[in-house]
KEFISE-719722 format. One record per residue (C-alpha): x, y, z; residue in one letter; residue number from 1. Coordinates in nm, 3 decimals, m for minus. Last residue first. Layout:
// KEFISE-719722
+---------+---------+---------+----+-----+
:       X :       Y :       Z : aa :   i :
+---------+---------+---------+----+-----+
:       X :       Y :       Z :  A : NUM :
...
+---------+---------+---------+----+-----+
END
This chain:
// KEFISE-719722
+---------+---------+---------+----+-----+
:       X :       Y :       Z : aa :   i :
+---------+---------+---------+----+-----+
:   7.955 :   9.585 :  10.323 :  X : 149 :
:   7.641 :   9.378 :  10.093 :  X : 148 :
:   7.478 :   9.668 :   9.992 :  X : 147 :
:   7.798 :   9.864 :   9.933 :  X : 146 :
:   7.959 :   9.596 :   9.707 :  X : 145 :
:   7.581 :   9.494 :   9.530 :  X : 144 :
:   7.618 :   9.850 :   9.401 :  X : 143 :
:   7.946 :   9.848 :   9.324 :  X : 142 :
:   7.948 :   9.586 :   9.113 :  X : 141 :
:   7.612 :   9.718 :   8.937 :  X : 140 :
:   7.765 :  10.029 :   8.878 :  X : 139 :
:   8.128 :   9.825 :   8.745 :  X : 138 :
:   7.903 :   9.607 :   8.496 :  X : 137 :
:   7.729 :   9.942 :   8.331 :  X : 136 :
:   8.024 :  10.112 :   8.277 :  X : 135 :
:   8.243 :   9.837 :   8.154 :  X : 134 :
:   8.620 :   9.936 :   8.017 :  X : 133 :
:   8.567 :  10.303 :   8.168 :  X : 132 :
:   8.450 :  10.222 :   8.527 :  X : 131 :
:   8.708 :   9.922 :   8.561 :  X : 130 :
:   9.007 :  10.162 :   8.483 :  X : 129 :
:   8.846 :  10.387 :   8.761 :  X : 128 :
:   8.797 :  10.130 :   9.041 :  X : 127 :
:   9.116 :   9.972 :   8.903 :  X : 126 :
:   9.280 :  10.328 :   8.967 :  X : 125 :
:   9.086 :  10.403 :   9.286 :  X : 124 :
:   9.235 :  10.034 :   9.454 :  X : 123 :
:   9.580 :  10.146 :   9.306 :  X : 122 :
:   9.546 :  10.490 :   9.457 :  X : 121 :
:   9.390 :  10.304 :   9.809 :  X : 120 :
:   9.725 :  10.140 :   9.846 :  X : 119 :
:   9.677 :   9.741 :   9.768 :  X : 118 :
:   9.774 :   9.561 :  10.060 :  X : 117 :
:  10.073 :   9.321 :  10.139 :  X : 116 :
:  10.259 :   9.490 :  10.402 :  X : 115 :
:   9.961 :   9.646 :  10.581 :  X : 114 :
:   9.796 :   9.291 :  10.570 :  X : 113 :
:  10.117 :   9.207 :  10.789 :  X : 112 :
:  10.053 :   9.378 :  11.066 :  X : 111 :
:   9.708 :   9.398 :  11.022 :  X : 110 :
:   9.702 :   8.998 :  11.085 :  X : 109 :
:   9.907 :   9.041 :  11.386 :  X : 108 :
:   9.687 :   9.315 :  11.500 :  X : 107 :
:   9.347 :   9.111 :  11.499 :  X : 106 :
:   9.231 :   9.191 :  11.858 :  X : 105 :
:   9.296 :   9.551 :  11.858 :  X : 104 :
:   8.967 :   9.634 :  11.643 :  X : 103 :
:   8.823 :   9.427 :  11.918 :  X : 102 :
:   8.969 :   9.638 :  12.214 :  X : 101 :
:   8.618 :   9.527 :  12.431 :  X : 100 :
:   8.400 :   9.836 :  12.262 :  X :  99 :
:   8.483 :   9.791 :  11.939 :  X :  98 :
:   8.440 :   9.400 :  11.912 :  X :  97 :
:   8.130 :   9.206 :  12.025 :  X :  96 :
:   7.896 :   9.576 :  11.923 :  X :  95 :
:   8.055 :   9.635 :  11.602 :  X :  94 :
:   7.967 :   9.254 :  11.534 :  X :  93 :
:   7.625 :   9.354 :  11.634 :  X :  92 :
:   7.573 :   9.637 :  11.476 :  X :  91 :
:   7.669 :   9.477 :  11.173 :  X :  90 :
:   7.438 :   9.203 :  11.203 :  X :  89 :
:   7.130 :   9.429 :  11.268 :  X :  88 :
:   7.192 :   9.658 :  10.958 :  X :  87 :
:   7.317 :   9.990 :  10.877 :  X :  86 :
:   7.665 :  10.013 :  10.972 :  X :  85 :
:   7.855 :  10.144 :  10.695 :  X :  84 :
:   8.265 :  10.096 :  10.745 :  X :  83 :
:   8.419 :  10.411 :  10.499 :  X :  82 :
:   8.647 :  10.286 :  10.364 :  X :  81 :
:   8.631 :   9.886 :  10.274 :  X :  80 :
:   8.948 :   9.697 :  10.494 :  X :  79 :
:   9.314 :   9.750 :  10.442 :  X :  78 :
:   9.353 :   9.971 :  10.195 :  X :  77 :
:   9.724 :  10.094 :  10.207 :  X :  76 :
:   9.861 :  10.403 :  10.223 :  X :  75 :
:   9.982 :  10.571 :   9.929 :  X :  74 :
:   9.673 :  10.684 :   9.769 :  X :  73 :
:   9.607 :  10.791 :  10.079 :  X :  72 :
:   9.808 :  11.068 :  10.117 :  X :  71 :
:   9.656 :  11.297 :  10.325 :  X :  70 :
:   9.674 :  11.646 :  10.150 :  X :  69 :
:   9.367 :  11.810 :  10.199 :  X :  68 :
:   9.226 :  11.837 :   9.893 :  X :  67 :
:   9.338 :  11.516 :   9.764 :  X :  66 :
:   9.155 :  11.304 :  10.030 :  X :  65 :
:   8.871 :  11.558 :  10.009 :  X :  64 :
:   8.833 :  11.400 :   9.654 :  X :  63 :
:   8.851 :  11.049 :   9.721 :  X :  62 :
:   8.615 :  11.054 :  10.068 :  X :  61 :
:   8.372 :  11.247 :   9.924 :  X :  60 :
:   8.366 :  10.951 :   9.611 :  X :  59 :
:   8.302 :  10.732 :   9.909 :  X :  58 :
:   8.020 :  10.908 :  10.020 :  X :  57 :
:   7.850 :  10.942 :   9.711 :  X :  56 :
:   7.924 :  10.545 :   9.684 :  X :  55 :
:   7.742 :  10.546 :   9.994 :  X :  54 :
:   7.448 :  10.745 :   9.903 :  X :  53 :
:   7.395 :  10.578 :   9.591 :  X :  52 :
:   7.383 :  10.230 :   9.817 :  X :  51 :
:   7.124 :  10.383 :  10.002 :  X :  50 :
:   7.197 :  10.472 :  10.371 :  X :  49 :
:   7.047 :  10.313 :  10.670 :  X :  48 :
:   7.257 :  10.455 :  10.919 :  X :  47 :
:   7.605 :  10.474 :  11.104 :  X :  46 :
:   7.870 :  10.572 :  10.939 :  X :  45 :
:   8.247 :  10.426 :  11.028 :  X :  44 :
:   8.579 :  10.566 :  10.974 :  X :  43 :
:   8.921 :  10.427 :  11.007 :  X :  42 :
:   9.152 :  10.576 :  10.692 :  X :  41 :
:   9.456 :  10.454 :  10.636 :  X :  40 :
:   9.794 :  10.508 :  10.739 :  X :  39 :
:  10.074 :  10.534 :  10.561 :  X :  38 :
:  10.088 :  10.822 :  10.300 :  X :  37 :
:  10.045 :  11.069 :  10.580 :  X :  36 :
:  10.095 :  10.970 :  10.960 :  X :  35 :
:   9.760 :  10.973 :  11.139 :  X :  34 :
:   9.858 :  11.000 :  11.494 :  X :  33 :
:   9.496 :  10.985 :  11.736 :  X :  32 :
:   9.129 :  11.004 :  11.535 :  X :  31 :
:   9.262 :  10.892 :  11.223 :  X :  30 :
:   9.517 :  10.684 :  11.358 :  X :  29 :
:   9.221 :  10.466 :  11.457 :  X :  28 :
:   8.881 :  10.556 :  11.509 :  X :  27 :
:   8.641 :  10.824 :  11.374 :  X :  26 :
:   8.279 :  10.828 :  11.400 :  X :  25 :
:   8.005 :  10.902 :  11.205 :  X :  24 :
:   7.672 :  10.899 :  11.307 :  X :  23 :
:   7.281 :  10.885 :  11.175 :  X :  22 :
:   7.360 :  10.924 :  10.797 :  X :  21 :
:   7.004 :  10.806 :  10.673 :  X :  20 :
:   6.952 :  11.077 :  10.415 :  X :  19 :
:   7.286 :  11.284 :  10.321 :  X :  18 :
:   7.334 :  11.592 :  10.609 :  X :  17 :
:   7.578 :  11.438 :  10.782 :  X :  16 :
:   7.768 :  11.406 :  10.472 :  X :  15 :
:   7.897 :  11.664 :  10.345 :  X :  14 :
:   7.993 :  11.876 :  10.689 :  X :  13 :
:   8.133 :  11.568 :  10.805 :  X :  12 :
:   8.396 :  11.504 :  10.521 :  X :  11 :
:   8.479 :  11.909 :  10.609 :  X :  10 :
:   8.522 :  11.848 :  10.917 :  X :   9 :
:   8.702 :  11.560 :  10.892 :  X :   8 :
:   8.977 :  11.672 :  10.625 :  X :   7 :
:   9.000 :  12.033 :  10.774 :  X :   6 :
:   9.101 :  11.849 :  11.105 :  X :   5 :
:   9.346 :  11.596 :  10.906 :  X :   4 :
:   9.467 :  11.897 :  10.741 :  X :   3 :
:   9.874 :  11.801 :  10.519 :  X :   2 :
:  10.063 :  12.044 :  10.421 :  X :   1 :
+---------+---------+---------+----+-----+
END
């Protein structure tokens, strides 16, 4: 049975206290009707976090996934999980669109994004496929990834 509480408390409990995480907050389904194996996962951390750090996070993210139950290797990735916002730019864009019904604002793109995404299981498996074939190439991949998102 699925323990979207469990899920965030725990998620929080590992990783509030990793250097730079300022604030995370919840949005979406997440925070209101998340309906297992369908929707995704809308989560943003504040803070200047190193790119180690995030992909710590993310691997957090992976395995509390299949601890508690929620599916998401079945739902699809629509946008990087978790959003970091650790930089002037970011904080800005958050700034023009969260507050004003932003994340709202694209719908009939998500609509059919959510169609045509990659679940986050296939997006883990190439992650994971990748990781084996070229070790060194996929670190640096991901690093410049969670710099650069």
């Amino acid at each position: 049975m699925p323990s979207v509480e469990s899920f965030k408390e725990e998620l929080e409990r590992k990783v509030k206290p990793i250097k730079g995480v300022e604030r995370i907050e919840w949005f979406g389904s997440i925070a209101d009707e998340f309906k297992v194996g369908s929707s995704d996962l809308d989560l943003i951390i504040w803070g200047d976090i190193s790119a180690e750090d995030k992909e710590k996070i993310s691997g957090i993210i992976r395995e509390l996934n299949y601890k508690h139950n929620l599916g998401l290797e079945e739902a699809p990735y629509q946008h990087p999980t978790p959003f970091f916002i650790d930089n002037a730019a970011k904080r800005l864009l958050y700034d023009l669109l969260v507050p004003k019904g932003g994340v709202r604002a694209f719908e009939g793109v998500r609509r059919i994004w959510k169609h045509h995404a990659p679940t986050y299981g296939q997006v883990w498996a190439l992650e994971k496929k990748a990781e084996e074939k070229a070790p060194t190439l996929t670190k640096v991949v991901r690093r410049l990834y969670h710099e650069l998102l």
